[in-house]
C-alpha positions in Angstrom: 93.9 79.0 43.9 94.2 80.9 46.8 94.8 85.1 45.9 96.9 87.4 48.5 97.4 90.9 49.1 97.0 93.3 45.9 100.6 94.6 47.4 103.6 93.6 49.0 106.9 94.8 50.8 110.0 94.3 48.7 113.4 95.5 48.7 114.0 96.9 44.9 117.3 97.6 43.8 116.7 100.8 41.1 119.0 102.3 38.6 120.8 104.7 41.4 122.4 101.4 42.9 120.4 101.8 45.8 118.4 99.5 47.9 115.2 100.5 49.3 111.9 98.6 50.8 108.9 99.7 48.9 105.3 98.6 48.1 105.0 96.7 44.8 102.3 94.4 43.2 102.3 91.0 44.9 103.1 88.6 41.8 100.6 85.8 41.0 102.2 82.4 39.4 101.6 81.4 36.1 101.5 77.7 34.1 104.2 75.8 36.2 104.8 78.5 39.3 103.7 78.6 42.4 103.4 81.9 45.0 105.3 81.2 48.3 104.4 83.7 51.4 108.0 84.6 52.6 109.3 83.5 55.8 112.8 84.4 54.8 115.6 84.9 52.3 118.8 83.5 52.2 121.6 85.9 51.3 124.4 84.6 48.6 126.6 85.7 45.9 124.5 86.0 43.0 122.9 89.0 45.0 126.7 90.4 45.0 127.0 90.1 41.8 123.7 91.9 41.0 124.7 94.7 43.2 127.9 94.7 41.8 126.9 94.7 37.7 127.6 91.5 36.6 124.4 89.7 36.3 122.6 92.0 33.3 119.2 92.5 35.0 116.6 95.0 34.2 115.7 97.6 36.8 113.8 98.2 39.1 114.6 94.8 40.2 113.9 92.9 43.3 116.8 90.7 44.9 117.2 87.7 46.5 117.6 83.6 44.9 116.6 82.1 47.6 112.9 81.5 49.8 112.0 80.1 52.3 107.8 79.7 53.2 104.6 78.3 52.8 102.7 77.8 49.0 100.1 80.3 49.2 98.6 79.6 45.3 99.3 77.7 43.1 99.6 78.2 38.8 98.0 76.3 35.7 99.6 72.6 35.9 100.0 72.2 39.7 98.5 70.4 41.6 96.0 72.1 44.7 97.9 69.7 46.9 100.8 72.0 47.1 99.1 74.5 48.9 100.0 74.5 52.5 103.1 73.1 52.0 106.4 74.8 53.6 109.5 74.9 50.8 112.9 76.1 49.8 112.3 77.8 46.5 115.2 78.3 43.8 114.3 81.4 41.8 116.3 84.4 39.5 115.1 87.0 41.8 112.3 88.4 43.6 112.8 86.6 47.2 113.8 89.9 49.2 109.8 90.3 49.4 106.4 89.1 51.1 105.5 86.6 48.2 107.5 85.3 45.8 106.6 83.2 42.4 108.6 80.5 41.5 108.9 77.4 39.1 107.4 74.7 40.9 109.7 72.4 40.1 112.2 74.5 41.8 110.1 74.7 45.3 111.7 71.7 47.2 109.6 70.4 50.2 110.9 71.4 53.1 108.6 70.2 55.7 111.3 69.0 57.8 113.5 71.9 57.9 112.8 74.9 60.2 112.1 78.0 57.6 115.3 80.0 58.7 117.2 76.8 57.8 115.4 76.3 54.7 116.4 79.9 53.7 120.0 79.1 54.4 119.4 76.0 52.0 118.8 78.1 49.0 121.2 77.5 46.0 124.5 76.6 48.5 123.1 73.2 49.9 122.3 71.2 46.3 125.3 73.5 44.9 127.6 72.1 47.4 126.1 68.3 47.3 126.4 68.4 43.3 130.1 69.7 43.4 131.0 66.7 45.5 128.8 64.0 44.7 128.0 64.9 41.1 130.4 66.8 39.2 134.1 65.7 40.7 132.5 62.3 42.2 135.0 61.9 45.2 135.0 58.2 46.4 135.9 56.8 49.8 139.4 57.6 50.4 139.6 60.5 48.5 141.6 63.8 49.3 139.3 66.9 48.9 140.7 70.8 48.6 138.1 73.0 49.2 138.5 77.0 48.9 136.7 79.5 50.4 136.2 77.1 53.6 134.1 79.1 55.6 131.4 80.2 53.1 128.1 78.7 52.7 129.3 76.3 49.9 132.3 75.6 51.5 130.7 74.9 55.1 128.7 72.3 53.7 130.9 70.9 51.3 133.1 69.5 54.0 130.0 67.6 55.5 129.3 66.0 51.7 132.6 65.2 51.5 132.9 63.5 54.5 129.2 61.7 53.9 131.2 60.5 50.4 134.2 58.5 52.5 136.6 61.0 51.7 139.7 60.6 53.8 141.8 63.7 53.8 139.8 67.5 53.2 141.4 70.5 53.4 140.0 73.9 53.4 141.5 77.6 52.4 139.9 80.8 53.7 140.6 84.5 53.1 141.9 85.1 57.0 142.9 83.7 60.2 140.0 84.4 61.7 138.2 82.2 59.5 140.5 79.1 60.5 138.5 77.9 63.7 135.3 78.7 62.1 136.0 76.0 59.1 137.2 73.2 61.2 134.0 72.3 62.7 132.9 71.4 59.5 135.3 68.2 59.5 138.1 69.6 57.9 141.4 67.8 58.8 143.8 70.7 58.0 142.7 74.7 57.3 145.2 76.9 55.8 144.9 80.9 55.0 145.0 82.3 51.3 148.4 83.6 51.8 149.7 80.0 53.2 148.4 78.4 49.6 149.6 76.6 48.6 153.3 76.5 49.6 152.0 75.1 52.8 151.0 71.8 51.2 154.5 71.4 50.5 153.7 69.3 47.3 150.8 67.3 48.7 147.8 67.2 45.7 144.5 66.0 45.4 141.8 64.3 43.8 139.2 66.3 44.1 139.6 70.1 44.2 136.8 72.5 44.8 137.6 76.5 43.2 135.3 79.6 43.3 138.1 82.0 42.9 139.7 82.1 39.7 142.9 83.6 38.4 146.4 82.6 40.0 144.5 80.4 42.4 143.3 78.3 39.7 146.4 77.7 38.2 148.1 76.8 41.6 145.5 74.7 42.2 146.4 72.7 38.7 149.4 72.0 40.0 148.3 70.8 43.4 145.9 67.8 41.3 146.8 63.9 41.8 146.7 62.4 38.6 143.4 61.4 37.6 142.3 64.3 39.8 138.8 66.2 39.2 139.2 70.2 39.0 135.4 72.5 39.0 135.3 75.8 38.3 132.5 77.5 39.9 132.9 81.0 40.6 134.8 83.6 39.6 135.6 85.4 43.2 139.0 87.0 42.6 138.9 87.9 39.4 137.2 87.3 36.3 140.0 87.6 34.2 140.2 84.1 32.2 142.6 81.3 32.8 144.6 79.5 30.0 145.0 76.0 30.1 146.6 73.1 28.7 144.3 70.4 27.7 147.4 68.5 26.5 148.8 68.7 30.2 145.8 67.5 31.7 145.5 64.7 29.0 149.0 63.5 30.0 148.3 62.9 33.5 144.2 61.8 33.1 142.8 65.1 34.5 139.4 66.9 34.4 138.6 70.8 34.3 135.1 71.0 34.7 132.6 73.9 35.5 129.4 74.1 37.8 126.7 76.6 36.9 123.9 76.0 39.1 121.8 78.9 37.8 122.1 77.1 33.8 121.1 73.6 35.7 117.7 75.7 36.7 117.0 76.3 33.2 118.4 73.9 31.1 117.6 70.9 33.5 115.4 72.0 36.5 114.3 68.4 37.1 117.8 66.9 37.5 118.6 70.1 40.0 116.0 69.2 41.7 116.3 65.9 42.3 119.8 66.7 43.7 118.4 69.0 46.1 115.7 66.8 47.2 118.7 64.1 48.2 120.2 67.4 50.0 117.4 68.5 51.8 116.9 65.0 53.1 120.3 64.8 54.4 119.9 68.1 55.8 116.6 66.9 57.5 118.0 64.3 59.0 120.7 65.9 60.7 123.5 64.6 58.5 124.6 68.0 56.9 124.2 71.1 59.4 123.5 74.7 57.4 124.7 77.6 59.7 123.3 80.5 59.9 125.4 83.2 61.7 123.7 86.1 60.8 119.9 87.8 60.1 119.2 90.8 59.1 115.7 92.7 58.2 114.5 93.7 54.9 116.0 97.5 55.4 119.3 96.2 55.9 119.4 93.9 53.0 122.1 96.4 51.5 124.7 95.9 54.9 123.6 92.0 54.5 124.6 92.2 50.4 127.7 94.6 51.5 129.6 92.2 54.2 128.8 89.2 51.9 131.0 90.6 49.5 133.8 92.2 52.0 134.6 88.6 53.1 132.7 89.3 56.0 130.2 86.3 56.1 130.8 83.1 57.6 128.5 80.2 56.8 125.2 81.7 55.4 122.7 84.6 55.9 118.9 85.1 55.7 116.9 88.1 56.0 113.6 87.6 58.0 110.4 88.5 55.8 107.8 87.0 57.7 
């Protein structure tokens, strides 16, 4: 087992809601883990949600899901052969730092994939490949609806979709800015928030793709073909809940379902990562691009956090550690 520095760089978030980079105890993995020597961090919306109150964590906490770097040592149960190896780790926290721990399992090989890229893989890239080939399934000729077009799960949701056969998608985004930006993902036809869904003008789908919740989700019930698949997996407008009719959906052979990647990590970490493994081959191979369109350092991992939330992102982010 190799050992690193006594002390690392990490950016905690304390109990005044403020970010800042201090020095903390470098981590050392236990039965299971491995320590990964930061290259970068992927930025995504758990990190908002930390920052924001929702995710009950204990501080002083350190940020960041999602790691990108080289297995440095290596805990009880895994084997020496790891070390060396270059990943894209899945954790609950602790990747806005110079070494990381996470569950081996969860540490997908990434030799292929440059390290920035492997950062933008994080949770969005097996999140986005599960939603479409896992939970709603779509099959060749499929019609997809896709909201929140331009994030990261949205960016590479279209290319999933479009590996799956699907012959019609269709994205929403918050603005018009955002329209040109989601096309080059192979979307057929982008519409803005405010043109959904009366611009459809009764079109429906079966497969439908919703992180935002509230009104959305209702109007999105009504946009699904019969025998259409519905997931759930996000809350972004509002987590207010959503009544439902199973009756209604029974009538016309419909599915609500849910997604919670984070649950997947715990309750079945294997089958996570085999669907990651399948994404980070496809992503290897040039099949499914991840774009990055912004990096920031450490000390700016609040501004990173803040335009993540504000709508401001396109595609993915990643903070350079290394």
């Amino acid at each position: 087992m190799r050992q690193g520095l006594d002390v690392m760089k990490a950016v905690v978030l304390g109990v005044d809601d403020c970010f800042r980079v201090v020095e903390v105890a470098e981590p050392v993995p236990g039965a299971g883990e491995v320590a990964i020597r930061v290259a970068y961090a992927g930025v995504q919306y758990g990190d908002v949600l930390v920052r924001a109150g929702h995710f009950p964590v204990e501080r002083p906490f350190v940020p960041g899901f999602e790691a990108a770097g080289e297995i440095v040592a290596v805990g009880e149960g895994v084997a020496d052969a790891r070390l060396g190896e270059q990943v894209a780790a899945l954790i609950g926290g602790g990747g806005f730092a110079e070494v990381v721990t996470a569950p081996a399992v969860l540490a997908i090989n990434a030799d292929r994939v440059d390290p920035r890229a492997a950062a933008g893989f994080g949770w969005v890239t097996p999140t986005a490949y599960d939603l479409i080939n896992s939970v709603t399934a779509v099959q060749p000729g499929d019609s997809v609806l896709i909201h929140a077009a331009a994030g990261g799960v949205g960016s590479q949701a279209a290319q999933f979709a479009t590996a799956a056969g699907a012959a019609r998608i269709v994205g929403v985004v918050g603005n018009a800015d955002q329209v040109d930006y989601a096309h080059q993902f192979g979307y057929h036809q982008v519409l803005v928030r405010d043109e959904f869904p009366d611009a459809l003008d009764g079109e429906t789908f079966d497969a439908i793709l919703d992180p935002i919740g509230g009104p959305t989700r209702l109007a999105n019930l009504e946009r699904l073909a019969p025998h259409g698949r519905i997931v759930a997996y996000g809350n972004i407008a509002t987590f207010e809940p959503v009544t439902v009719s199973t009756n209604d959906l029974l009538t016309r052979g419909q599915s609500l379902m849910t997604y919670n990647s984070n649950l997947a990590s715990q309750t079945s970490p294997k089958k996570l990562a085999d669907s990651a493994t399948r994404a980070m081959s496809l992503v290897a191979d040039g099949a499914v691009r991840i774009d990055i369109t912004a990096e920031y350092e450490l000390g700016d991992v609040e501004t990173a956090i803040a335009n993540l939330a504000g709508g401001a992102t396109r595609g993915k982010s990643v903070v350079r550690v290394g």
